[in-house]
CHARMM internal coordinates of N, CA and C (Angstrom, degrees):
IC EDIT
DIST 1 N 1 CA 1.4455
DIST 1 CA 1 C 1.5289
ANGL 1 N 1 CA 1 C 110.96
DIST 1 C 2 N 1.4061
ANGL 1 CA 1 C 2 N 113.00
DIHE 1 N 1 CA 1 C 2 N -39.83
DIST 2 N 2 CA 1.5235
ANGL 1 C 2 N 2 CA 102.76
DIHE 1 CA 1 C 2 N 2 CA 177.19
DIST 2 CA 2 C 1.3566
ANGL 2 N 2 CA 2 C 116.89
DIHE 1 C 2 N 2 CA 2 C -78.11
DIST 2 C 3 N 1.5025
ANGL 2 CA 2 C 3 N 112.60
DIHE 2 N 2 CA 2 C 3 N -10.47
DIST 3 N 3 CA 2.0064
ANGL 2 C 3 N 3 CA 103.04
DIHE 2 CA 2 C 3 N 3 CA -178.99
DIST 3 CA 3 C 1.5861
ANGL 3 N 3 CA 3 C 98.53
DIHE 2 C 3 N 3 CA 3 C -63.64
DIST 3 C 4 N 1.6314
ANGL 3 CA 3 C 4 N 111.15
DIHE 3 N 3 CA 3 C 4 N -38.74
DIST 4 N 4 CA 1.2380
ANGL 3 C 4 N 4 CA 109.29
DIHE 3 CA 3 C 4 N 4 CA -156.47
DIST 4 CA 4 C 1.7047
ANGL 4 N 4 CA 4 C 109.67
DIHE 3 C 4 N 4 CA 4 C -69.14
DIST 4 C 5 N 0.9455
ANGL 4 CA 4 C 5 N 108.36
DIHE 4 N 4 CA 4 C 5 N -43.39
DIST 5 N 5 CA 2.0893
ANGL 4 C 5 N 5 CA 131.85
DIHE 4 CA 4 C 5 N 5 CA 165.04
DIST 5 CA 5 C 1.4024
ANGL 5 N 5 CA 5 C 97.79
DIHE 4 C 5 N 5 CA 5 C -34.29
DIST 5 C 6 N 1.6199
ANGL 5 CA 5 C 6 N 106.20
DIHE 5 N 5 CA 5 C 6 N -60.02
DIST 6 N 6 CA 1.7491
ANGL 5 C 6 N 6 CA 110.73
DIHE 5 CA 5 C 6 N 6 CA 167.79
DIST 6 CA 6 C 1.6036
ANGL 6 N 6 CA 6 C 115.15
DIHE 5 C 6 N 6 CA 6 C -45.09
DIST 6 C 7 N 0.7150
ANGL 6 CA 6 C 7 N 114.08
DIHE 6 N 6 CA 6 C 7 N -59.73
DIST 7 N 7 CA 1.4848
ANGL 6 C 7 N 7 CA 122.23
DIHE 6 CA 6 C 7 N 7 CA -153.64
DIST 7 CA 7 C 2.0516
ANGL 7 N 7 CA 7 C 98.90
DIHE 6 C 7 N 7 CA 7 C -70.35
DIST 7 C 8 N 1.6641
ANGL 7 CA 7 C 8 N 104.09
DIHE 7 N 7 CA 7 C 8 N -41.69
DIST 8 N 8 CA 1.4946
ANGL 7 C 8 N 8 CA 91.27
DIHE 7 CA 7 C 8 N 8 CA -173.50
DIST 8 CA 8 C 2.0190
ANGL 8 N 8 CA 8 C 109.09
DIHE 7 C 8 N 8 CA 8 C -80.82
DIST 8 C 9 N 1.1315
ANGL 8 CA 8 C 9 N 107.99
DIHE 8 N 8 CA 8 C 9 N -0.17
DIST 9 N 9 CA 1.3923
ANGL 8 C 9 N 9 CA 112.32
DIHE 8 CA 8 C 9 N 9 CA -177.21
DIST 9 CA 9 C 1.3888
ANGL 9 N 9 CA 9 C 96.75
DIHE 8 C 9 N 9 CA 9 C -94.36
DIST 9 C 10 N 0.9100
ANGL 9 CA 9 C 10 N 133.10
DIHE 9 N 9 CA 9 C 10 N -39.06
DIST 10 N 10 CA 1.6957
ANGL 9 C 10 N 10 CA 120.44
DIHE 9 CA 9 C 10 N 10 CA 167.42
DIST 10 CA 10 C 1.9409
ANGL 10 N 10 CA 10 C 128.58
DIHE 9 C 10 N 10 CA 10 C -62.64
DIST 10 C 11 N 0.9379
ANGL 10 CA 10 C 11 N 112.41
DIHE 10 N 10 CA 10 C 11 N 138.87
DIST 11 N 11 CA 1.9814
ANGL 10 C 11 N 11 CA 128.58
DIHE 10 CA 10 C 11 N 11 CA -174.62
DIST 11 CA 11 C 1.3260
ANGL 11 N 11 CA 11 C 93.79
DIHE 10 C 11 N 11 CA 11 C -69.95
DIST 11 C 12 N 1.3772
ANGL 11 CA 11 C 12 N 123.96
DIHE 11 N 11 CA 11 C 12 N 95.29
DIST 12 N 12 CA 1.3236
ANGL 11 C 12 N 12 CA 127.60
DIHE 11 CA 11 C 12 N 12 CA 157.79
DIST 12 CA 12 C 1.9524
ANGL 12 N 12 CA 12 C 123.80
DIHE 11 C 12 N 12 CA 12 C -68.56
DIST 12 C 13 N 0.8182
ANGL 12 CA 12 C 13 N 117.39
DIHE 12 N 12 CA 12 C 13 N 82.05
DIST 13 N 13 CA 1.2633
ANGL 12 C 13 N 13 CA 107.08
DIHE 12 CA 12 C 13 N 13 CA 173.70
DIST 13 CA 13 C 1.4803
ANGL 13 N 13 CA 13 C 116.59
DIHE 12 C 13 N 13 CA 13 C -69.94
DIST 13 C 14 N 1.6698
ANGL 13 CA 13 C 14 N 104.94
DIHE 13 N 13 CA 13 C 14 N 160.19
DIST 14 N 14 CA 1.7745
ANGL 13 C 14 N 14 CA 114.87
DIHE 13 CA 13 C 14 N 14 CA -155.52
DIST 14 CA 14 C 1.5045
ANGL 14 N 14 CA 14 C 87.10
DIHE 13 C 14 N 14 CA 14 C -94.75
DIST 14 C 15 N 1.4407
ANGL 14 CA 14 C 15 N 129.58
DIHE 14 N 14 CA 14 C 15 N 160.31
DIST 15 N 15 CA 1.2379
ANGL 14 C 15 N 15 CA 125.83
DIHE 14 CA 14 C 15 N 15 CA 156.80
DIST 15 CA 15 C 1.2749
ANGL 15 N 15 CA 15 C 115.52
DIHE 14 C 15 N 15 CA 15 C -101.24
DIST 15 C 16 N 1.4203
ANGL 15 CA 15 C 16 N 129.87
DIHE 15 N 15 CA 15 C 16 N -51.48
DIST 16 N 16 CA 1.2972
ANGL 15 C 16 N 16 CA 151.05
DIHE 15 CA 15 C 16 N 16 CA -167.04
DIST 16 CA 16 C 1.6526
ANGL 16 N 16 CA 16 C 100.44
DIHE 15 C 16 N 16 CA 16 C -62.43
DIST 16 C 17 N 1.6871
ANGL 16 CA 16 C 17 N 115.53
DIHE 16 N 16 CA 16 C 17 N 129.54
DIST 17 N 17 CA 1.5086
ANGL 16 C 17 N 17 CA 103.67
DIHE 16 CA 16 C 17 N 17 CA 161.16
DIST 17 CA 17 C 1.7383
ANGL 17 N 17 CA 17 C 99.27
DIHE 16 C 17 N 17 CA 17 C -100.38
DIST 17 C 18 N 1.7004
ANGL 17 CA 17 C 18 N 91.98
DIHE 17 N 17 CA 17 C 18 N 176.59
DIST 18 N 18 CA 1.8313
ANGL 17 C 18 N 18 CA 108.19
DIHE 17 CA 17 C 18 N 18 CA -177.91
DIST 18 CA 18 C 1.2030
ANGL 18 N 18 CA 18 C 109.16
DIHE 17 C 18 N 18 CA 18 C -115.32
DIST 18 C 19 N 1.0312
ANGL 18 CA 18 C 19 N 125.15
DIHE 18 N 18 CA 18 C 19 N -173.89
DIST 19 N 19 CA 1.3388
ANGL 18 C 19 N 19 CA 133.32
DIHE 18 CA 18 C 19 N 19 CA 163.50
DIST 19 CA 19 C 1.8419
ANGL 19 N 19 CA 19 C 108.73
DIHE 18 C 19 N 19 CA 19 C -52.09
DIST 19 C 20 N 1.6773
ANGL 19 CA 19 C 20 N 98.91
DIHE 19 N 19 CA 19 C 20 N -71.38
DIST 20 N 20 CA 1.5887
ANGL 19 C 20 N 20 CA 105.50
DIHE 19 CA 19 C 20 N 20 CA 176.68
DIST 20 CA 20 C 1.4000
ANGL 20 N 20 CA 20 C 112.96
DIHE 19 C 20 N 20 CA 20 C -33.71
DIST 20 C 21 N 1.0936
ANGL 20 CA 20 C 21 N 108.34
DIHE 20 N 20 CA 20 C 21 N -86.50
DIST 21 N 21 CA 1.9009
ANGL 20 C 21 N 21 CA 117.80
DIHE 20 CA 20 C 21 N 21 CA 154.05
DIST 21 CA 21 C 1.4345
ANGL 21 N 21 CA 21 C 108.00
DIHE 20 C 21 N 21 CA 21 C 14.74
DIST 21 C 22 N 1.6737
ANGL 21 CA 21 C 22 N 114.42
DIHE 21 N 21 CA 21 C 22 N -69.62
DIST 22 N 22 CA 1.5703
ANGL 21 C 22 N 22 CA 108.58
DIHE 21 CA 21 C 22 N 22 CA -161.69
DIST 22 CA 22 C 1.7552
ANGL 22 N 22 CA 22 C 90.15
DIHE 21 C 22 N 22 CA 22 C -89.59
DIST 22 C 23 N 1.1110
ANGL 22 CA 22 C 23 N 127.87
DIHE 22 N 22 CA 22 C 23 N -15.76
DIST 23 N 23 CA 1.6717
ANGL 22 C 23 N 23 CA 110.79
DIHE 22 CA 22 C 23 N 23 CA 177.58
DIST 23 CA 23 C 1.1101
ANGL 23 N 23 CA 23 C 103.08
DIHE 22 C 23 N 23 CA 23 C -79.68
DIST 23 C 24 N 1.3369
ANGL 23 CA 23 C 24 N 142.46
DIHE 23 N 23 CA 23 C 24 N -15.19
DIST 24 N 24 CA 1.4346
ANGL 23 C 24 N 24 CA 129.66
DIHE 23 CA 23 C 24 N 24 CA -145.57
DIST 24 CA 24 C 2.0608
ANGL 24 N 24 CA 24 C 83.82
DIHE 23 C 24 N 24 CA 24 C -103.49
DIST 24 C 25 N 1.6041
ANGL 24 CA 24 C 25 N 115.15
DIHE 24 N 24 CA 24 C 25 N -45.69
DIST 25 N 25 CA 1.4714
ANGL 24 C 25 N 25 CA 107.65
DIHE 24 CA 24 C 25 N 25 CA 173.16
DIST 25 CA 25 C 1.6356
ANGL 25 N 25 CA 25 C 114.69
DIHE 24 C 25 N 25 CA 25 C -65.04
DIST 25 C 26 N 1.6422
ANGL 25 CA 25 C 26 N 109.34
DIHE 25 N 25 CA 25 C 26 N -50.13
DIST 26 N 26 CA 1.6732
ANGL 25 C 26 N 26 CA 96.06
DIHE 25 CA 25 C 26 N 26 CA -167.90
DIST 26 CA 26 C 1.6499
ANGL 26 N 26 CA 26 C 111.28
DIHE 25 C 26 N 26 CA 26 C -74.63
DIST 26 C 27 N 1.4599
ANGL 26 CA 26 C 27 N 114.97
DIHE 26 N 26 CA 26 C 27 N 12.04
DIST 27 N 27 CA 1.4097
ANGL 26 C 27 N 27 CA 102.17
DIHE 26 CA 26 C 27 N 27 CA -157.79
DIST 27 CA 27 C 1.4774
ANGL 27 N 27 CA 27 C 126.29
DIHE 26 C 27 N 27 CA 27 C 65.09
DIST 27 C 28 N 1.0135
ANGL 27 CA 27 C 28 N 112.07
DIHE 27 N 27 CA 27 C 28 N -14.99
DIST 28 N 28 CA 1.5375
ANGL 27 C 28 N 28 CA 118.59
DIHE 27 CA 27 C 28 N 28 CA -167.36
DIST 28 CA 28 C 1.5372
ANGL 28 N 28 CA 28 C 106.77
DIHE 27 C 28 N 28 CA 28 C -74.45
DIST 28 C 29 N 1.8745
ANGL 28 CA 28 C 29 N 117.26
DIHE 28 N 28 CA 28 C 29 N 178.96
DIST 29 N 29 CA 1.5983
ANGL 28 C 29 N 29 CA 125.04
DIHE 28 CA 28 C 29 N 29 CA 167.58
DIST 29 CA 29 C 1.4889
ANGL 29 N 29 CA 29 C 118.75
DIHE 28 C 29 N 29 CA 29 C -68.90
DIST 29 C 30 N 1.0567
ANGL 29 CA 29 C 30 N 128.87
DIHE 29 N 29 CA 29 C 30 N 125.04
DIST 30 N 30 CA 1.5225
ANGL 29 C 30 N 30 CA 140.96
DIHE 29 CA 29 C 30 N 30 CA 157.26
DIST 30 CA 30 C 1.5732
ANGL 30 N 30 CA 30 C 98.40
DIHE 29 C 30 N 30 CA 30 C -3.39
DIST 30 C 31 N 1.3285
ANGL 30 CA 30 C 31 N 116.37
DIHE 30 N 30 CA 30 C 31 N -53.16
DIST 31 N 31 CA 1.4754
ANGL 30 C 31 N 31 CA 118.99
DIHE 30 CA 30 C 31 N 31 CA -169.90
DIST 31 CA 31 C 1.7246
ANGL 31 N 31 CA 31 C 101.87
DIHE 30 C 31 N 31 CA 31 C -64.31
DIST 31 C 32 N 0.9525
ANGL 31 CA 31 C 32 N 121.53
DIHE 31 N 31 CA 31 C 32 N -51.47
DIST 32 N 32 CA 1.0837
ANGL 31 C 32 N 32 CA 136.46
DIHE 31 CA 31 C 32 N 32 CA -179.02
DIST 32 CA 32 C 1.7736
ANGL 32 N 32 CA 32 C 104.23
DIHE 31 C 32 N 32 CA 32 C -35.32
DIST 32 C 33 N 1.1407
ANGL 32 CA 32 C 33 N 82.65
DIHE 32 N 32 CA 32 C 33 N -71.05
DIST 33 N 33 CA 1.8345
ANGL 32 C 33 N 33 CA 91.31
DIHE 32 CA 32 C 33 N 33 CA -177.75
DIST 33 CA 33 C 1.4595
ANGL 33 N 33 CA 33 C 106.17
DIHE 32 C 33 N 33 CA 33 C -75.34
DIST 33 C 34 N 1.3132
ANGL 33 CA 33 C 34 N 156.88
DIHE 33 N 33 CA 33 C 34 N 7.01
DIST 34 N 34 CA 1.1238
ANGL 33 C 34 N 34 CA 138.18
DIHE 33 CA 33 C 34 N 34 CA 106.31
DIST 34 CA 34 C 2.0010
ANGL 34 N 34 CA 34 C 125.74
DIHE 33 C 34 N 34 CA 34 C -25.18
DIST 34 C 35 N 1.2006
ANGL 34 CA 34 C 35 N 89.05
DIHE 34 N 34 CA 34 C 35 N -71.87
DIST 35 N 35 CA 1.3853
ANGL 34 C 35 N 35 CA 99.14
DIHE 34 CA 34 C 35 N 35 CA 166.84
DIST 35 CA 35 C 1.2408
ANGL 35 N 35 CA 35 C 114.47
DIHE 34 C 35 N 35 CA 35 C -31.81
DIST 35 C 36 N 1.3490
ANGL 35 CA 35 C 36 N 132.04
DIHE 35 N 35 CA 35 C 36 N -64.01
DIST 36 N 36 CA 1.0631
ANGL 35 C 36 N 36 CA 135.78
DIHE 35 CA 35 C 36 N 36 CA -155.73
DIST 36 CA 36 C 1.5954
ANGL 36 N 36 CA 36 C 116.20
DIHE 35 C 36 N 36 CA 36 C -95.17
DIST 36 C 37 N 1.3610
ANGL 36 CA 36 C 37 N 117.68
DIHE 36 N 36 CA 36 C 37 N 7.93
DIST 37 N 37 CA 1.1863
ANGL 36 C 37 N 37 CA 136.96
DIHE 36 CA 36 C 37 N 37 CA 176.65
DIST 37 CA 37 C 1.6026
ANGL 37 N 37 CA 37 C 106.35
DIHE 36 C 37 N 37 CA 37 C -112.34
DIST 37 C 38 N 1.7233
ANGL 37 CA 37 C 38 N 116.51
DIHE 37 N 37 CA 37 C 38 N -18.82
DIST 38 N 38 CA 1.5441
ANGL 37 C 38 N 38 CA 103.62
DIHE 37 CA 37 C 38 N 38 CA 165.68
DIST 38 CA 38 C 1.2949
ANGL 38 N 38 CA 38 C 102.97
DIHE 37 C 38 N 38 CA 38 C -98.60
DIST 38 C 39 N 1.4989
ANGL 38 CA 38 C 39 N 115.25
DIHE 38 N 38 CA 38 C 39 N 2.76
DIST 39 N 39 CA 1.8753
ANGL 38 C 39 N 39 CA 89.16
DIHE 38 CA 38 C 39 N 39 CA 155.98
DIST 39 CA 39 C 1.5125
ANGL 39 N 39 CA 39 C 140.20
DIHE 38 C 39 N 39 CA 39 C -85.42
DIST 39 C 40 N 1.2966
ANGL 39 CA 39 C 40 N 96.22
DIHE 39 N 39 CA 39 C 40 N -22.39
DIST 40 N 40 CA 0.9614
ANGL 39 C 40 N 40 CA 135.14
DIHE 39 CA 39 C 40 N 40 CA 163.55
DIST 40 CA 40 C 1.3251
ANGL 40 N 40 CA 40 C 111.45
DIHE 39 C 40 N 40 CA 40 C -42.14
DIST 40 C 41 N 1.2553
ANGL 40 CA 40 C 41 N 118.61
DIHE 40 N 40 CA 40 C 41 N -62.72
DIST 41 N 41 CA 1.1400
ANGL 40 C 41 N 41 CA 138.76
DIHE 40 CA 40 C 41 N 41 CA -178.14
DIST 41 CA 41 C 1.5708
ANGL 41 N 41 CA 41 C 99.44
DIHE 40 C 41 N 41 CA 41 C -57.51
DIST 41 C 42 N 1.1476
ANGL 41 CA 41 C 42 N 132.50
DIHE 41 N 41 CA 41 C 42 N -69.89
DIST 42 N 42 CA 1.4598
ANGL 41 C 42 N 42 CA 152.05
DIHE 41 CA 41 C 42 N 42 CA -164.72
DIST 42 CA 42 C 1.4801
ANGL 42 N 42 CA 42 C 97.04
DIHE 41 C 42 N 42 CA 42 C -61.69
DIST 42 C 43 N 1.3661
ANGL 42 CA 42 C 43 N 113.30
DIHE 42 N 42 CA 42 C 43 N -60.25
DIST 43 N 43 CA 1.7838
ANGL 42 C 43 N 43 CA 99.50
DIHE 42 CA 42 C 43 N 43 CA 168.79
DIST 43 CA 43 C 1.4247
ANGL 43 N 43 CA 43 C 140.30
DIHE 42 C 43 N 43 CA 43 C -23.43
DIST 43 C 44 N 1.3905
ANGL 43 CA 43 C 44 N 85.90
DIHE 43 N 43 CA 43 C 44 N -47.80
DIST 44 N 44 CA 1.7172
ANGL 43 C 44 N 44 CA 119.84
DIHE 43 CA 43 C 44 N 44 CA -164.10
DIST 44 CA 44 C 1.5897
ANGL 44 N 44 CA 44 C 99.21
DIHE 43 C 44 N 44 CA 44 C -84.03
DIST 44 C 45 N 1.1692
ANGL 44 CA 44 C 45 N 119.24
DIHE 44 N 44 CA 44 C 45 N -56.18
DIST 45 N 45 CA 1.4126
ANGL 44 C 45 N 45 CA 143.43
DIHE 44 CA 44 C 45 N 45 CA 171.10
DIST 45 CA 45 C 1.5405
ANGL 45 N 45 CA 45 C 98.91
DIHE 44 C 45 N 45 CA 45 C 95.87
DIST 45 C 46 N 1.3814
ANGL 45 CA 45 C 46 N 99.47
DIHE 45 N 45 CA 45 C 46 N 44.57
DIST 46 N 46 CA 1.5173
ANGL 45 C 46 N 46 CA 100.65
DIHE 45 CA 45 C 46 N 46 CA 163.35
DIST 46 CA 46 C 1.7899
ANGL 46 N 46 CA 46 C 109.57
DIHE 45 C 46 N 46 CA 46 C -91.41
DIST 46 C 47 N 1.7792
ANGL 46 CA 46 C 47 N 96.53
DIHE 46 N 46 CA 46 C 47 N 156.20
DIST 47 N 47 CA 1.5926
ANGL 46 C 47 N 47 CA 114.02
DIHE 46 CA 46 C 47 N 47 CA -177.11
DIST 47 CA 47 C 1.7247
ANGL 47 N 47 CA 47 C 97.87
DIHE 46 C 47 N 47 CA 47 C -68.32
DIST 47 C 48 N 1.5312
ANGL 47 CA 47 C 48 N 106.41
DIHE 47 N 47 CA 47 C 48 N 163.81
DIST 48 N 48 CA 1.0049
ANGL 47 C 48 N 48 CA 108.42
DIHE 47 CA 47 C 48 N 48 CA 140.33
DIST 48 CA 48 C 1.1965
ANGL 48 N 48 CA 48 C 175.04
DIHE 47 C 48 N 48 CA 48 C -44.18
DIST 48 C 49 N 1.3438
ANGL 48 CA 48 C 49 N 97.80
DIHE 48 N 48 CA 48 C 49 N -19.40
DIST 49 N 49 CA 2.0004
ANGL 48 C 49 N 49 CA 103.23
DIHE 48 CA 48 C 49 N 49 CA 169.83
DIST 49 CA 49 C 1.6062
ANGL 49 N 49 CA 49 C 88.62
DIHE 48 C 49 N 49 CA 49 C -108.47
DIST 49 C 50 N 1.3457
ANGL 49 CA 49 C 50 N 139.44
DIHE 49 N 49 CA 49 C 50 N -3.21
DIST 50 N 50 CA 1.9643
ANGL 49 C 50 N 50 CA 127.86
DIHE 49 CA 49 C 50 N 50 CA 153.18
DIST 50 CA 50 C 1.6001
ANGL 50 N 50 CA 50 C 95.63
DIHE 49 C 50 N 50 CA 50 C -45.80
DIST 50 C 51 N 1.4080
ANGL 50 CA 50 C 51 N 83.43
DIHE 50 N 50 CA 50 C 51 N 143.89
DIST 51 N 51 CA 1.7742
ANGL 50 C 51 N 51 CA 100.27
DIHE 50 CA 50 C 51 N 51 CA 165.35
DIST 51 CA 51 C 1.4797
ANGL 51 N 51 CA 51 C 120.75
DIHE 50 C 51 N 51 CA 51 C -113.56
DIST 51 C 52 N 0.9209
ANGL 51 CA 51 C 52 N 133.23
DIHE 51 N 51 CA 51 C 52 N 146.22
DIST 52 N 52 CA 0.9995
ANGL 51 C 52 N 52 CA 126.70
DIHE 51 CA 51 C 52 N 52 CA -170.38
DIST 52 CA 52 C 1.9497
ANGL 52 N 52 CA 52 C 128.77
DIHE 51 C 52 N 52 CA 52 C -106.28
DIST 52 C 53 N 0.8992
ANGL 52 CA 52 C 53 N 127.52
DIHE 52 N 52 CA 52 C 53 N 131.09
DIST 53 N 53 CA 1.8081
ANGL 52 C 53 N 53 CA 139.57
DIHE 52 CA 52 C 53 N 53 CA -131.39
DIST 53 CA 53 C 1.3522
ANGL 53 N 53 CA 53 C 94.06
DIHE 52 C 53 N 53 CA 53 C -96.81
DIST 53 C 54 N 1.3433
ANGL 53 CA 53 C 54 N 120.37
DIHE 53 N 53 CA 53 C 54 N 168.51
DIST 54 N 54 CA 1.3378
ANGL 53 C 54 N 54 CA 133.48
DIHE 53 CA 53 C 54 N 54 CA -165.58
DIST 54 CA 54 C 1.6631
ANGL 54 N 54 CA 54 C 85.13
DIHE 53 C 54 N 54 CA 54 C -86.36
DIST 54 C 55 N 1.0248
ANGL 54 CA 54 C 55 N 98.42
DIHE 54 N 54 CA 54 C 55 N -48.73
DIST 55 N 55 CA 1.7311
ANGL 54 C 55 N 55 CA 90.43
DIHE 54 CA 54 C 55 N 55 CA -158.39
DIST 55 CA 55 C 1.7051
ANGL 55 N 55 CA 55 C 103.57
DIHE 54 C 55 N 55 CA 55 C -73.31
DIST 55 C 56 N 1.0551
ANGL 55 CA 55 C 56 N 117.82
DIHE 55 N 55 CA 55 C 56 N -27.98
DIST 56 N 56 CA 0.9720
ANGL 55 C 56 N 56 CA 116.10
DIHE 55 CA 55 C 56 N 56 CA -179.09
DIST 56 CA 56 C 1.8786
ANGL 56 N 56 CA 56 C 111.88
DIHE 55 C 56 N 56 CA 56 C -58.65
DIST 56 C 57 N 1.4492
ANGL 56 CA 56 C 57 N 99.20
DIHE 56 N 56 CA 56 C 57 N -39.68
DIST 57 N 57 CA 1.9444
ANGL 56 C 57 N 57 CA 110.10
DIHE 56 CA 56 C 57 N 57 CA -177.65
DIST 57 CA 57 C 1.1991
ANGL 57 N 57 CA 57 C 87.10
DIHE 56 C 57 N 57 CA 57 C -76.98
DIST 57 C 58 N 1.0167
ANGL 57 CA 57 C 58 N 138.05
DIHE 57 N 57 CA 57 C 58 N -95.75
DIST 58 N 58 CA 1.9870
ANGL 57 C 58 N 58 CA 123.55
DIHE 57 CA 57 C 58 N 58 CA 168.86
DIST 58 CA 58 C 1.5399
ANGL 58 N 58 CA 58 C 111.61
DIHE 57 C 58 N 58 CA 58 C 24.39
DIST 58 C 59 N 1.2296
ANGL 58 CA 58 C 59 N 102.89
DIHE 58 N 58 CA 58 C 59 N -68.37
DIST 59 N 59 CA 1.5154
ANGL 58 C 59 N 59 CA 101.60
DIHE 58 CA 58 C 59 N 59 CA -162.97
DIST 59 CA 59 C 1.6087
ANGL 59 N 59 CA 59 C 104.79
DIHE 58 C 59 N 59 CA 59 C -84.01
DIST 59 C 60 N 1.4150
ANGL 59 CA 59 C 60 N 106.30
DIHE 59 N 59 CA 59 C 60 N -33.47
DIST 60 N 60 CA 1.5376
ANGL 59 C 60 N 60 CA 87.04
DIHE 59 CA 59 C 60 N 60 CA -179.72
DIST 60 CA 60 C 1.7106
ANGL 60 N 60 CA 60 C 100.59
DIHE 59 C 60 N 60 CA 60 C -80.10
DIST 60 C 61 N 0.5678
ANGL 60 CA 60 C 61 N 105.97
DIHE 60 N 60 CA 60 C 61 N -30.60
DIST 61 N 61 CA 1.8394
ANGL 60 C 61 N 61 CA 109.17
DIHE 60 CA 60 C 61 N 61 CA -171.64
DIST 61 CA 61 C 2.0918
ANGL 61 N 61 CA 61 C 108.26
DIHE 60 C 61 N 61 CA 61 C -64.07
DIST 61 C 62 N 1.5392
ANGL 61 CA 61 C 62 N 117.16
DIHE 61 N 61 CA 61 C 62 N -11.36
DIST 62 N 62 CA 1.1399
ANGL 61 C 62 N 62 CA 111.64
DIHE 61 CA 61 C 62 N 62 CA -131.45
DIST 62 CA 62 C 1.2913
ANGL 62 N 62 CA 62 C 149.50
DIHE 61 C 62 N 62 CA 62 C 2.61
DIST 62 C 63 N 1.4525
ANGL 62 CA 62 C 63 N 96.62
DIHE 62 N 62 CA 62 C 63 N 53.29
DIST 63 N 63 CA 1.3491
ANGL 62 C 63 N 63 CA 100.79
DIHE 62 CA 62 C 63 N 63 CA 179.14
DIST 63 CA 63 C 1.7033
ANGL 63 N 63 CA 63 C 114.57
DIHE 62 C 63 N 63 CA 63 C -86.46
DIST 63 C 64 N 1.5238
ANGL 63 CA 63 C 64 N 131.90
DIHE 63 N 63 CA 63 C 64 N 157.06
DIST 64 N 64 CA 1.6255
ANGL 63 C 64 N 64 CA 120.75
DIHE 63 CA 63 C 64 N 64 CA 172.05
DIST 64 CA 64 C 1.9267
ANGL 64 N 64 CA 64 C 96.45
DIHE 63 C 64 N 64 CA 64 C -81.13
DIST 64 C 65 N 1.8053
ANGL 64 CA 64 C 65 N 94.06
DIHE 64 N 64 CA 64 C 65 N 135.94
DIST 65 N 65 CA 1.2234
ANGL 64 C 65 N 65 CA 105.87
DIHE 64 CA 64 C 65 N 65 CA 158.73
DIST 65 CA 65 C 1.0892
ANGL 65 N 65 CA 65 C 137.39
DIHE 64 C 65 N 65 CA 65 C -16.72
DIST 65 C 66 N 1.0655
ANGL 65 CA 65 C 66 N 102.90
DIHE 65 N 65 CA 65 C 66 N -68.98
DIST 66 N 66 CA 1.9885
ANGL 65 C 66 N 66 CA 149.51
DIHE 65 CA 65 C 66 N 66 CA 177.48
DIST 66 CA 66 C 1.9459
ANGL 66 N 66 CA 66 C 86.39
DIHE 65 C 66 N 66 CA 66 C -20.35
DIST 66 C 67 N 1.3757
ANGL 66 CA 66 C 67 N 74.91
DIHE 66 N 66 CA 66 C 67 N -84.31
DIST 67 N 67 CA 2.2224
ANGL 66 C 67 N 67 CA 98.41
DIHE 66 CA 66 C 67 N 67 CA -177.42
DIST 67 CA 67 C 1.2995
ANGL 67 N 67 CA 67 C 114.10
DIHE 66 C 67 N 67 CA 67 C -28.98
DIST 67 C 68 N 1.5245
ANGL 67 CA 67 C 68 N 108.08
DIHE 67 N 67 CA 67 C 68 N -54.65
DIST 68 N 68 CA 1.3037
ANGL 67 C 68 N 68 CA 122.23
DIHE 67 CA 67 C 68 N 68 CA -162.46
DIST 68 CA 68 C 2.3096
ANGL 68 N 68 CA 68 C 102.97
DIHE 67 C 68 N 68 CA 68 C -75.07
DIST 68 C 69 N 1.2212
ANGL 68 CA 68 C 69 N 91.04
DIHE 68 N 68 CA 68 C 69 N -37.70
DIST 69 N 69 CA 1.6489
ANGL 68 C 69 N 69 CA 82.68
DIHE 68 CA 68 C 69 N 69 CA 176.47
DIST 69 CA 69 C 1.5506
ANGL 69 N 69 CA 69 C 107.34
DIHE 68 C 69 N 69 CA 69 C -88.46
DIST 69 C 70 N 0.9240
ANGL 69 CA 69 C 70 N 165.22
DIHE 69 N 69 CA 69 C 70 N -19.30
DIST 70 N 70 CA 1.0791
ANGL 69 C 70 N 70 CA 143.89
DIHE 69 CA 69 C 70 N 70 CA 124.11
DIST 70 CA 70 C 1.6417
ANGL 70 N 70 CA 70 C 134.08
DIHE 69 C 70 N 70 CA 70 C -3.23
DIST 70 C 71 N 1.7802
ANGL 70 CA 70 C 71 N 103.24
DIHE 70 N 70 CA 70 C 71 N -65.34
DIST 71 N 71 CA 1.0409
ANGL 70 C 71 N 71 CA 105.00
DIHE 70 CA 70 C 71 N 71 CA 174.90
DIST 71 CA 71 C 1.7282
ANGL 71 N 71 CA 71 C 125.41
DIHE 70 C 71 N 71 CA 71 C -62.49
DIST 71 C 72 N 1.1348
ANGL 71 CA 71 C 72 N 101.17
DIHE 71 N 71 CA 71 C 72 N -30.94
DIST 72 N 72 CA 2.0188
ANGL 71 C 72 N 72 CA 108.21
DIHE 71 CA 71 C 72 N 72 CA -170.27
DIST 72 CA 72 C 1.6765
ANGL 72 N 72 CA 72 C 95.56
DIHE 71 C 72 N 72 CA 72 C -111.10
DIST 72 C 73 N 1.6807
ANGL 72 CA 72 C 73 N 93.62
DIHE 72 N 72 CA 72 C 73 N 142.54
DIST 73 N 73 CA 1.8720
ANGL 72 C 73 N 73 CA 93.84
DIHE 72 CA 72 C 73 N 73 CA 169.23
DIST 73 CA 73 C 0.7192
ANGL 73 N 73 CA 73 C 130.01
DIHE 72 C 73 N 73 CA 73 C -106.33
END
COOR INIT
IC SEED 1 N 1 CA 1 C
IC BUILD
């Protein structure tokens, strides 16, 4: 019972971005950030049910981390 007490008192940060995620930084359409999450994908030459990581859109995006977690929760 107390690991679990542990675990909800700690700041979990998300790793994985979404679609929303990349519209909510580029401004852009939902579709958009689909798009830009199967290139992502294809870059990497990851499968389909892989998700794809903040840092990972970071780097293809060059955007700094930093920016990008700020903006999404």
């Amino acid at each position: 019972m107390v690991r679990v007490l542990e675990l909800n008192n700690k700041s979990m940060k998300r790793i994985c971005i979404y679609p929303k995620d990349v519209q909510i930084v580029t401004g852009k359409s939902e579709r958009y950030g689909r798009t830009i999450i199967k290139k992502i994908k294809d870059h990497l030459n990851k499968e389909s049910h892989q998700v794809v990581t903040i840092d990972e859109f970071c780097s293809f995006m060059g955007i700094e981390t930093s920016e990008v977690q700020g903006l999404i929760k």
